[in-house]
ROVEXLUM-484539 format. One record per residue (C-alpha): residue in one letter; x, y, z. Coordinates in Angstrom, 1 decimal. Layout:
// residues N
@rest:a, px:X, py:Y, pz:Z $
...
// end
This chain:
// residues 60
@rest:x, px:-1.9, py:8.7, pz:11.3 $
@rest:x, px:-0.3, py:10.1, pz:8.3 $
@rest:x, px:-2.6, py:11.6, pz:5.5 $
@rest:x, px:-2.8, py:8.9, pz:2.4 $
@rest:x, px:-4.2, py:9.2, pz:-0.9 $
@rest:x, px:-5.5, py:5.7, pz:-3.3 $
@rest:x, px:-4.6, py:4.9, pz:-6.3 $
@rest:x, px:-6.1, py:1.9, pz:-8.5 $
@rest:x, px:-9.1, py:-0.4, pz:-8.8 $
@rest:x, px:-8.7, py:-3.3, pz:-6.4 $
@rest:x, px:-4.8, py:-3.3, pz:-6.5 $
@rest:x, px:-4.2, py:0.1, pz:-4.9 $
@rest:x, px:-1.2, py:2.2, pz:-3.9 $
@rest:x, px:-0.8, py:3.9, pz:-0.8 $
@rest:x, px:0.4, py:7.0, pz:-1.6 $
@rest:x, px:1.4, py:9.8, pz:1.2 $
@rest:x, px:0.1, py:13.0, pz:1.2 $
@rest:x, px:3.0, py:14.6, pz:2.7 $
@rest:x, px:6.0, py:12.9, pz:1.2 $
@rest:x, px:4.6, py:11.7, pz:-2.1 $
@rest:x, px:5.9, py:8.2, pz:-1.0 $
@rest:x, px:4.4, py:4.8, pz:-0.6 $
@rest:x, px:3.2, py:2.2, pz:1.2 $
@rest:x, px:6.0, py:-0.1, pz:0.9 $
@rest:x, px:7.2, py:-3.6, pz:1.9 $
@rest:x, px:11.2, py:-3.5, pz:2.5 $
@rest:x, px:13.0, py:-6.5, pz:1.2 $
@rest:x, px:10.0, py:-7.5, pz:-1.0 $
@rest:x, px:7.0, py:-9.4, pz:0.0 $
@rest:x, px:7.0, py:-12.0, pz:2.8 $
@rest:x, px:6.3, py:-12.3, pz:5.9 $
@rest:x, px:7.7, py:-10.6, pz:9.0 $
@rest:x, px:9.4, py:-7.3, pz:6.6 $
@rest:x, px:8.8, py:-3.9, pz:7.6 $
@rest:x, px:6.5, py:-1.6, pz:6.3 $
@rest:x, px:8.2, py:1.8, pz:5.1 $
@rest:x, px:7.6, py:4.8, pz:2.5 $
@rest:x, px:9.6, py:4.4, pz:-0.4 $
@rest:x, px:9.7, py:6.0, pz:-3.9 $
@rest:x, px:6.8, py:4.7, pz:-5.7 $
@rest:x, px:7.9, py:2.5, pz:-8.9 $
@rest:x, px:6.6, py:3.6, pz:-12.1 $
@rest:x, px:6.0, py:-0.5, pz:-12.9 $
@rest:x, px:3.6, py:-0.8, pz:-9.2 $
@rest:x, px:6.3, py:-3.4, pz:-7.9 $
@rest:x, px:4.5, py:-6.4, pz:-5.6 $
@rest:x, px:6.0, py:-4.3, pz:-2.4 $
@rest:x, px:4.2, py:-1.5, pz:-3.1 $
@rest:x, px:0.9, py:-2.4, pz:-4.7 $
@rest:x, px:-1.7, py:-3.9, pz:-2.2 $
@rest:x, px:-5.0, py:-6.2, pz:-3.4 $
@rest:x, px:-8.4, py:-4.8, pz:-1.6 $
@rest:x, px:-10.1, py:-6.8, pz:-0.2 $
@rest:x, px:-14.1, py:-6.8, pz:-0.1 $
@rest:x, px:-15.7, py:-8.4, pz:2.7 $
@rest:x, px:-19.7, py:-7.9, pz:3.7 $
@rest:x, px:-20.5, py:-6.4, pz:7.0 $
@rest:x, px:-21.0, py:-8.1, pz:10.0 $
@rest:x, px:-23.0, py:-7.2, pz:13.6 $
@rest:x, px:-21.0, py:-7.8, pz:16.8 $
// end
């Protein structure tokens, strides 16, 4: 597991530690693209900013 820092409210960045890259999706957003590191965008791009999302805890 790589070391990643947060950045943001409830649309975050993933930002790496190490590389100073993030979380990012290649191509763009949809469904089936890889996830990569990638030079974070000054603009927080759809691809590389991701929406938290809350949910309340349940018992198993």
């Amino acid at each position: 597991m790589l070391p990643w820092s947060l950045t943001g409210g409830n649309n975050r960045r993933f930002r790496s530690v190490n590389s100073g890259k993030c979380l990012n999706v290649q191509y763009g957003v949809g469904q089936g693209n890889a996830l990569i590191q990638y030079t974070c965008s000054a603009g927080g791009v759809d691809n590389d900013v991701w929406l938290t999302v809350w949910e309340a805890p349940t018992s198993r």
